[in-house]
PLY file of the C-alpha trace (Angstrom):
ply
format ascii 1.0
element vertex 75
property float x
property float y
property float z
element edge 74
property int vertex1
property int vertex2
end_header
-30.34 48.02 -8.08
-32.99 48.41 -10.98
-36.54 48.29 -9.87
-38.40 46.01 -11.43
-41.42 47.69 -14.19
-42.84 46.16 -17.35
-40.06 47.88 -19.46
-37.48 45.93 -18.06
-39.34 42.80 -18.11
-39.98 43.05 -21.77
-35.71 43.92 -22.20
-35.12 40.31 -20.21
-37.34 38.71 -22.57
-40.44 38.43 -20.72
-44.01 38.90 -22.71
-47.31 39.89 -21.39
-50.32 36.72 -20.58
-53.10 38.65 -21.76
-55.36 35.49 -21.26
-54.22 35.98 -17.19
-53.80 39.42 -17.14
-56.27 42.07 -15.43
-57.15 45.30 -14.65
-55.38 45.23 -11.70
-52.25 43.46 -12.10
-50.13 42.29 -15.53
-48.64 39.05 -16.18
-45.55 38.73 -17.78
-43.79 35.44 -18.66
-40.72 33.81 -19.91
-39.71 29.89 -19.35
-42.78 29.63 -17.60
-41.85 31.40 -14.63
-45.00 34.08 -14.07
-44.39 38.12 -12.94
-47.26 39.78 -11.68
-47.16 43.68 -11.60
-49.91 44.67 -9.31
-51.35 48.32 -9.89
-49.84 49.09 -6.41
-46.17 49.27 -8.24
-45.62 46.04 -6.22
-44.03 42.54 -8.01
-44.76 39.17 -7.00
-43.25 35.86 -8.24
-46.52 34.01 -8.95
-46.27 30.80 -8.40
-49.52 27.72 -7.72
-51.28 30.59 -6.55
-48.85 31.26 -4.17
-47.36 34.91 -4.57
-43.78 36.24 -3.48
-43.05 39.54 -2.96
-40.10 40.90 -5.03
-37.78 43.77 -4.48
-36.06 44.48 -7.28
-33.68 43.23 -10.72
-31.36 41.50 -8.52
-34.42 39.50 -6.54
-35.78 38.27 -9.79
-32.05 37.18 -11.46
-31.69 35.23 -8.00
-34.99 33.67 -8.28
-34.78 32.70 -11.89
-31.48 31.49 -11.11
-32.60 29.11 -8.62
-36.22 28.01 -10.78
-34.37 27.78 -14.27
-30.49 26.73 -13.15
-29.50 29.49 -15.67
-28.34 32.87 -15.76
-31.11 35.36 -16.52
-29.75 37.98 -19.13
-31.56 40.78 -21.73
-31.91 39.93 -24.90
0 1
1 2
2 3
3 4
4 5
5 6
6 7
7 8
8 9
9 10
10 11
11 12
12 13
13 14
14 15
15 16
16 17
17 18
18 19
19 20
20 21
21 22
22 23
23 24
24 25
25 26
26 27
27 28
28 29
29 30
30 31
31 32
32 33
33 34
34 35
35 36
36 37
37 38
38 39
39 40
40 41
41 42
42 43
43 44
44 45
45 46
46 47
47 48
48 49
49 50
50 51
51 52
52 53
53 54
54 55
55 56
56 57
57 58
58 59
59 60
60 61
61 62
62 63
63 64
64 65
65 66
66 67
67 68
68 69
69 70
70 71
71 72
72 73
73 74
């Protein structure tokens, strides 16, 4: 599957938090579910301060699936 990256973020409708955002990582949004991209190349699921790791494209549809109770597709 797709790794996840900011371009593909930005293709599922997902914009950049500037007011969050950092040097080190980037926080995109969408429905209010927060995606941090850490400099690393690692993605987290941000969430109360809590982060969880995630894999890839199919991680996040799952997980934005189970937050939102609908289908996460590009726009």
């Amino acid at each position: 599957m797709k790794l996840i990256n900011k371009d593909i973020l930005s293709e599922y409708g997902f914009v950049l938090k500037e007011q969050k955002s950092n040097s080190t990582e980037i926080i995109m949004t969408r429905a209010k579910v927060d995606i941090v991209l850490k400099n690393d190349g690692t993605v987290w699921y941000s969430n109360m301060g809590i982060d969880y790791p995630l894999k890839d494209l199919s991680a996040l549809r799952k997980l934005y699936k189970e937050i939102r109770n609908t289908d996460l597709k590009p726009l």
